[in-house]
BAPA-477419 format. One record per residue (C-alpha): z, x negated, y negated; residue in three letters. Coordinates in steps of 0.2 Angstrom, whole numbers, m for minus. Each point is the difference from the previous one (the first is absolute). Layout:
REM BAPA-477419
+-------+-------+-------+-----+
:     z :     x :     y : res :
+-------+-------+-------+-----+
:     Z :     X :     Y : ALA :
...
+-------+-------+-------+-----+
//
This chain:
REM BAPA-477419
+-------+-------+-------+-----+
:     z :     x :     y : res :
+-------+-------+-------+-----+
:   123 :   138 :  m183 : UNK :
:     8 :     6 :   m20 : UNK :
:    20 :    m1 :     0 : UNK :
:     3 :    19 :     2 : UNK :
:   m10 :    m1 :    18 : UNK :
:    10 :   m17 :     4 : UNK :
:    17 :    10 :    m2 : UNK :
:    m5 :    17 :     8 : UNK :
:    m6 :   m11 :    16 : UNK :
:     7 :     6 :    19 : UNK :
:     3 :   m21 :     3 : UNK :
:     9 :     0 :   m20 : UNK :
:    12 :    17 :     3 : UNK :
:     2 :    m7 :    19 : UNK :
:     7 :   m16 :    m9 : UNK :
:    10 :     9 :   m13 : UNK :
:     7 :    11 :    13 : UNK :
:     8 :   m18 :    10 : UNK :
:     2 :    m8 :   m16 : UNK :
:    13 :    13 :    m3 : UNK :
:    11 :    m2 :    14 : UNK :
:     8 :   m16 :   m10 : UNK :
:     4 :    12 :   m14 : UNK :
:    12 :     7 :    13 : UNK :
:     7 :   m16 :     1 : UNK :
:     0 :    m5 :   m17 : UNK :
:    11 :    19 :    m4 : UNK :
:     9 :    m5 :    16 : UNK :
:     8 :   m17 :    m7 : UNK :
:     0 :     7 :   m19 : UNK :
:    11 :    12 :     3 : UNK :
:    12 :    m9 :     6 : UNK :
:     1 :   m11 :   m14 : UNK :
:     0 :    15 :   m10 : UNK :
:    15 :     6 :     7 : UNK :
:     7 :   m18 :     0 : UNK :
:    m6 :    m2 :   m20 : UNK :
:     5 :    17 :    m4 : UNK :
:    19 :     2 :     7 : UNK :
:     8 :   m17 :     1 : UNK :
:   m15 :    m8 :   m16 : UNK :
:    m2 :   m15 :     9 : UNK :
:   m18 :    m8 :     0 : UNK :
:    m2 :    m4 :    18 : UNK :
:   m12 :   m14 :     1 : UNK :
:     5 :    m3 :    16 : UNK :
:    m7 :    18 :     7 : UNK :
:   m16 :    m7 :     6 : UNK :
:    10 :   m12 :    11 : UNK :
:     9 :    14 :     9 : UNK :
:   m18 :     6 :     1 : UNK :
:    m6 :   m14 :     8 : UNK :
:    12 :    m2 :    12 : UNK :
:    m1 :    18 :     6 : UNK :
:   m18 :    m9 :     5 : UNK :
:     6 :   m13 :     6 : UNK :
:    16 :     9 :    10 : UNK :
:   m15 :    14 :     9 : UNK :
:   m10 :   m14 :     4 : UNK :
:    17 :    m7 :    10 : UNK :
:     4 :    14 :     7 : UNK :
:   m16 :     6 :     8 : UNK :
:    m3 :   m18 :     8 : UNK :
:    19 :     2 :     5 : UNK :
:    m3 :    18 :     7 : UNK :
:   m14 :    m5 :    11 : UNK :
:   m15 :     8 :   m11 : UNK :
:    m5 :    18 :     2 : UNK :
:     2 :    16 :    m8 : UNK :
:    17 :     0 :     4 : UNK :
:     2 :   m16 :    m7 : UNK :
:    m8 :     4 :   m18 : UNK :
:    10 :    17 :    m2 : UNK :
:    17 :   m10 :     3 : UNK :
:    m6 :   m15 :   m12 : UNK :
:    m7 :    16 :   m12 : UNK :
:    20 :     4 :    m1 : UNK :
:    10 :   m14 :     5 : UNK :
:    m7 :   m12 :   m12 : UNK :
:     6 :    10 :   m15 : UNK :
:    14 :     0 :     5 : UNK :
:     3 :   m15 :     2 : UNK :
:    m8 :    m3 :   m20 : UNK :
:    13 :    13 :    m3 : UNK :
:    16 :   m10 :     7 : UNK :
:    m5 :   m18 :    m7 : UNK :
:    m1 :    12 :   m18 : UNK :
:    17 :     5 :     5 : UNK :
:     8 :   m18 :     4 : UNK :
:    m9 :    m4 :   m17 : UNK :
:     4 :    12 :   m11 : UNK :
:    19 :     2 :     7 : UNK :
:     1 :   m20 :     1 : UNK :
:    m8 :    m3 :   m18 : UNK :
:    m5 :    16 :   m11 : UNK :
:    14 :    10 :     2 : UNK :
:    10 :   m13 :   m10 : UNK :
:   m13 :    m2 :   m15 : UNK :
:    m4 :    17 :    m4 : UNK :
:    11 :    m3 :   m17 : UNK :
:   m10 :   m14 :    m3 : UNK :
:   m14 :    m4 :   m11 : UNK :
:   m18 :     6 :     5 : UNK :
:    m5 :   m20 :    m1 : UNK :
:    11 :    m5 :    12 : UNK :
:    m4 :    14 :    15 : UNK :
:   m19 :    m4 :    m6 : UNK :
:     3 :   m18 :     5 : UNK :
:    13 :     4 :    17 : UNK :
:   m16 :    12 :     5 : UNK :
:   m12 :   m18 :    m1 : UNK :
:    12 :    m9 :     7 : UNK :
:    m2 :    11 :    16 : UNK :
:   m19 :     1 :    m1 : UNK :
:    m1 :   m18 :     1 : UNK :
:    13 :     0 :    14 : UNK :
:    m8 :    12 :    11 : UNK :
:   m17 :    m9 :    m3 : UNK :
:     9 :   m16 :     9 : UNK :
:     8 :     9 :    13 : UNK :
:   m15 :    11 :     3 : UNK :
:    m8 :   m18 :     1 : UNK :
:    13 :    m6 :    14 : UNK :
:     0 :    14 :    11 : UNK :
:   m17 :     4 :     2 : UNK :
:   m11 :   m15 :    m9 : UNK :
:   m16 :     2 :   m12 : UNK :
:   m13 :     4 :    12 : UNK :
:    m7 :    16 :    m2 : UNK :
:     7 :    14 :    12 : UNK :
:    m6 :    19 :     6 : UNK :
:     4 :    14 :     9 : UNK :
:   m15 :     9 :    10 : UNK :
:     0 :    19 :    m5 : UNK :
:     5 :    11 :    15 : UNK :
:   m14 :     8 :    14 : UNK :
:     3 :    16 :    m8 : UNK :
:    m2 :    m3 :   m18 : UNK :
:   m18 :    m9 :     3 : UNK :
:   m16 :     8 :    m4 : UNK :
:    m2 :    13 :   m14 : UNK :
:     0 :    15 :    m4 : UNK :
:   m14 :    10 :   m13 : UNK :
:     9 :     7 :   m16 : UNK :
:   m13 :    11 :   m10 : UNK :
:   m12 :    m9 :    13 : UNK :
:     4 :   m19 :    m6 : UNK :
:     7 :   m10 :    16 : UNK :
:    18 :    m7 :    m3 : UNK :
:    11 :    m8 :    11 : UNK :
:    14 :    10 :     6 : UNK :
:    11 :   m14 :    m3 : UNK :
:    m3 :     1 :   m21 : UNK :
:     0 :    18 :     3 : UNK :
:    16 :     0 :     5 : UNK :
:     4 :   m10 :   m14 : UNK :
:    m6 :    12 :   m13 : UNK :
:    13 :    14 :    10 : UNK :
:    15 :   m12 :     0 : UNK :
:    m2 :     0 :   m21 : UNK :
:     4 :    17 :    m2 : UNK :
:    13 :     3 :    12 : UNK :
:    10 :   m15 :    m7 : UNK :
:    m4 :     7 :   m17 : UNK :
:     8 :    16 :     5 : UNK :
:    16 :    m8 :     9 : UNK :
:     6 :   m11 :   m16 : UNK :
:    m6 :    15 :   m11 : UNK :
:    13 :    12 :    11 : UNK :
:    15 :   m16 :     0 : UNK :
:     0 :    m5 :   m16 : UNK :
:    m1 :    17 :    m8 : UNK :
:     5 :    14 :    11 : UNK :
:    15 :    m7 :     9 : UNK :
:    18 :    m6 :    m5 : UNK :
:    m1 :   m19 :     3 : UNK :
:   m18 :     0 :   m11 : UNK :
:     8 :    12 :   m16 : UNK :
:    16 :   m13 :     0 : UNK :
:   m13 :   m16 :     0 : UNK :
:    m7 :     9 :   m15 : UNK :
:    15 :     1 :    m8 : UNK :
:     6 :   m17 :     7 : UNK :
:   m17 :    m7 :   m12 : UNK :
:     5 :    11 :   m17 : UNK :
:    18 :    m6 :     1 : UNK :
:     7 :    m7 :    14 : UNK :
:    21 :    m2 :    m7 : UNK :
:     0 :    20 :     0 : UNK :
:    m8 :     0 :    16 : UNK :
:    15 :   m10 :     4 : UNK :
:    15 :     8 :   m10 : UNK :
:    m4 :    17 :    12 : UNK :
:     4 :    m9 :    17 : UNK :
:   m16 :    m3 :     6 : UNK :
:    m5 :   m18 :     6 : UNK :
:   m13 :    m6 :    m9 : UNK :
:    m2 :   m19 :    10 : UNK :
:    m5 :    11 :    15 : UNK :
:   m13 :    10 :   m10 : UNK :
:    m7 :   m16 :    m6 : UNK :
:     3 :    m8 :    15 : UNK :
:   m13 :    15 :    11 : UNK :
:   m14 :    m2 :   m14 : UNK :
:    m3 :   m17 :     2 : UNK :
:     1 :     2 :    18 : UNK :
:   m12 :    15 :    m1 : UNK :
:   m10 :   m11 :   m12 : UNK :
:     0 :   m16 :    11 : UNK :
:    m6 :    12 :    15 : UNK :
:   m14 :     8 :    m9 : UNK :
:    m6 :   m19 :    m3 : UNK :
:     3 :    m1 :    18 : UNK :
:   m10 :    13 :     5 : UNK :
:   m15 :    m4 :   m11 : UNK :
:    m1 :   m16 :     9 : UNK :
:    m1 :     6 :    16 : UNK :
:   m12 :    12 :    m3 : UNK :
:   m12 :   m11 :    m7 : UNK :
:     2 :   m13 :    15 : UNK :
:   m12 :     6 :     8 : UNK :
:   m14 :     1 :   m11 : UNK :
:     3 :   m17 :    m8 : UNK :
:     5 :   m17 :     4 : UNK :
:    18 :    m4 :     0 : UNK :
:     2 :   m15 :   m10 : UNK :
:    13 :   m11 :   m13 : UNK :
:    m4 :     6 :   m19 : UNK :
:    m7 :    18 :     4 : UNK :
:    16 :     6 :    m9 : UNK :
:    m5 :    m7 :   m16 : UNK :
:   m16 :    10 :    m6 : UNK :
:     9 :    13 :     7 : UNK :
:    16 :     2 :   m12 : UNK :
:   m10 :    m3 :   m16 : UNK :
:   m12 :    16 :     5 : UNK :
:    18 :     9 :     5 : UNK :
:     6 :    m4 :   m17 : UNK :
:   m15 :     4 :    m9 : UNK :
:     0 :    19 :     9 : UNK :
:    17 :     3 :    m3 : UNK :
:    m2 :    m2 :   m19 : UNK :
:   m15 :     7 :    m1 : UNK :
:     7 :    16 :    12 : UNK :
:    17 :     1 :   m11 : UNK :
:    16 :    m7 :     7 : UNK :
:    10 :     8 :    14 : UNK :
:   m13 :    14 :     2 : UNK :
:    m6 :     1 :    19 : UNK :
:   m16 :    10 :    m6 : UNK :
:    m4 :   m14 :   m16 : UNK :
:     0 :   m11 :    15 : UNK :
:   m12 :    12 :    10 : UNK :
:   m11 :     1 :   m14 : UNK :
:    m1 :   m19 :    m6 : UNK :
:    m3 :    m5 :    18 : UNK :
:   m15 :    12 :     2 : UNK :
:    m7 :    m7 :   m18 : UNK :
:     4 :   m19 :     5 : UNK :
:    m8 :     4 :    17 : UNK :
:   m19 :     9 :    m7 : UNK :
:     0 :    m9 :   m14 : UNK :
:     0 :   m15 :    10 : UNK :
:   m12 :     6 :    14 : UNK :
:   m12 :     6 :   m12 : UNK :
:     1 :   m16 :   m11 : UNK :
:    m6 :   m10 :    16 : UNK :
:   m14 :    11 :     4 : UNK :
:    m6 :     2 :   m19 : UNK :
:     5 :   m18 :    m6 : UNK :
:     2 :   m12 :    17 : UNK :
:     4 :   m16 :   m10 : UNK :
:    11 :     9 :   m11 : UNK :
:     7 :    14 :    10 : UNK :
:    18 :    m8 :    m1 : UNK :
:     0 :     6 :   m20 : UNK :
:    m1 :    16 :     3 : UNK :
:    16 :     6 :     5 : UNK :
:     9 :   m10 :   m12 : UNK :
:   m12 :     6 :   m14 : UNK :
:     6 :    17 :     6 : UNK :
:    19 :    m5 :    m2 : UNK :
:    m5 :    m5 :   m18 : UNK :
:   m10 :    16 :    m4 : UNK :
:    16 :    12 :     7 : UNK :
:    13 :   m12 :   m10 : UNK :
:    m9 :     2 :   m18 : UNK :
:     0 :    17 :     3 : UNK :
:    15 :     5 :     9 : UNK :
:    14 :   m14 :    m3 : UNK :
:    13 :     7 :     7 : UNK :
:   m13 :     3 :    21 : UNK :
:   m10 :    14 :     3 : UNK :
:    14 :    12 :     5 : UNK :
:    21 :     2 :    m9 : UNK :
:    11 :   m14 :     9 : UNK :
:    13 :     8 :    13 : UNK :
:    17 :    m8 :    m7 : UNK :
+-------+-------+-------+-----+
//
């Protein structure tokens, strides 16, 4: 079978299809790291950890829960939370005091906490491998255009969208996302009009931590839970968010979904060298477009 027939395959777009249920996680995390990149301009290495743990934390909490579909909604919600508040302890016990400071020195605090939470990670709940069984509900699958999916990445492939739409609407159409906006132009006259700005930085590295969160919790279930999943993880994050343009929720969408069929396709076309692909694609948008595929937001 020539190329052209190997792509336009049922079993090929039936693959493509699953494949892109990790770009909703890939936009997922990179967003948040946008947000944190954009307003506060700390490099956040330590993102993928809080994505990590969010695996890690849903795991806990369905075998706490008893199991079920009760279980895996309350673990879907409660372990980004839970992200959310250690990014709070952090960023009100450490950040919050070096915002003034040198881009070096939050580069290296942010490392410093990726190597803490490895080892922590690594006491609470060991190196073996971990998963989470996908609920009764969301097995089987469903036909899209008559290609059989299962109903758990279909769900996915919706949660994208709507989390797409809901930053879109906070960061740009309410009052506490137009004053981070401002807080990331010039924060001192932010500041000199009353408005707190240590709270507005304070909520998007919160949100930022529980978009990491999340993003780990949704991809429990269709991968195994283990030490190390975070790193891959935040260099492709990193790569997006350049490659989509700093700050901007829809750069994110578009990188994710470029990363994501790029790198789906490049295994089908190129097994052994499928991994080049997306990154070749990041190298491809950067010479043309240096500054991301879509204005930055602040």
């Amino acid at each position: 079978m020539d190329l052209a027939g190997t792509l336009l395959s049922t079993g090929t777009l039936s693959q493509i299809l699953v494949g892109l249920s990790r770009t909703t996680i890939l936009f997922i995390v990179s967003s948040g790291l946008s947000l944190i990149l954009g307003v506060l301009r700390i490099p956040n290495i330590a993102h993928g950890s809080f994505y990590m743990v969010g695996a890690f934390s849903a795991y806990s909490l369905i075998q706490f829960l008893g199991g079920g579909s009760a279980a895996f909604w309350a673990a879907m919600v409660l372990a980004p939370l839970a992200v959310a508040a250690l990014g709070l302890l952090l960023e009100r016990g450490f950040f919050s005091y070096l915002y003034e400071r040198e881009h070096l020195m939050l580069l290296l605090l942010t490392f410093s906490f990726t190597l803490i939470l490895g080892d922590l990670a690594k006491i609470v709940w060991g190196s073996e491998y971990r998963s989470i069984t996908v609920p009764e509900f969301f097995q089987g699958s469903a036909e899209v255009f008559g290609l059989p999916i299962p109903w758990y990445n279909l769900f996915l492939l919706l949660v994208g969208p709507v989390i797409a739409v809901f930053l879109w609407v906070v960061t740009g159409r309410t009052r506490l996302g137009k004053i981070a906006r401002a807080a990331a132009v010039d924060s001192e006259m932010v500041s000199a009009v009353g408005i707190n700005v240590g709270r507005v930085f304070a909520f998007t590295f919160v949100l930022g931590c529980f978009l990491a969160g999340l993003g780990g919790a949704l991809i429990a279930p269709i991968v195994s839970i283990s030490l190390g999943m975070d790193h891959s993880l935040i260099m492709e994050a990193f790569l997006i968010v350049i490659m989509g343009g700093l700050g901007n929720i829809w750069g994110a969408l578009l990188g994710s979904l470029i990363f994501g069929l790029t790198q789906s396709l490049g295994i089908l076309v190129w097994p052994q060298f499928g991994i080049v692909f997306p990154y070749l694609a990041v190298v491809i948008v950067l010479v043309f477009r240096p500054k991301g595929l879509l204005r930055s937001a602040w």
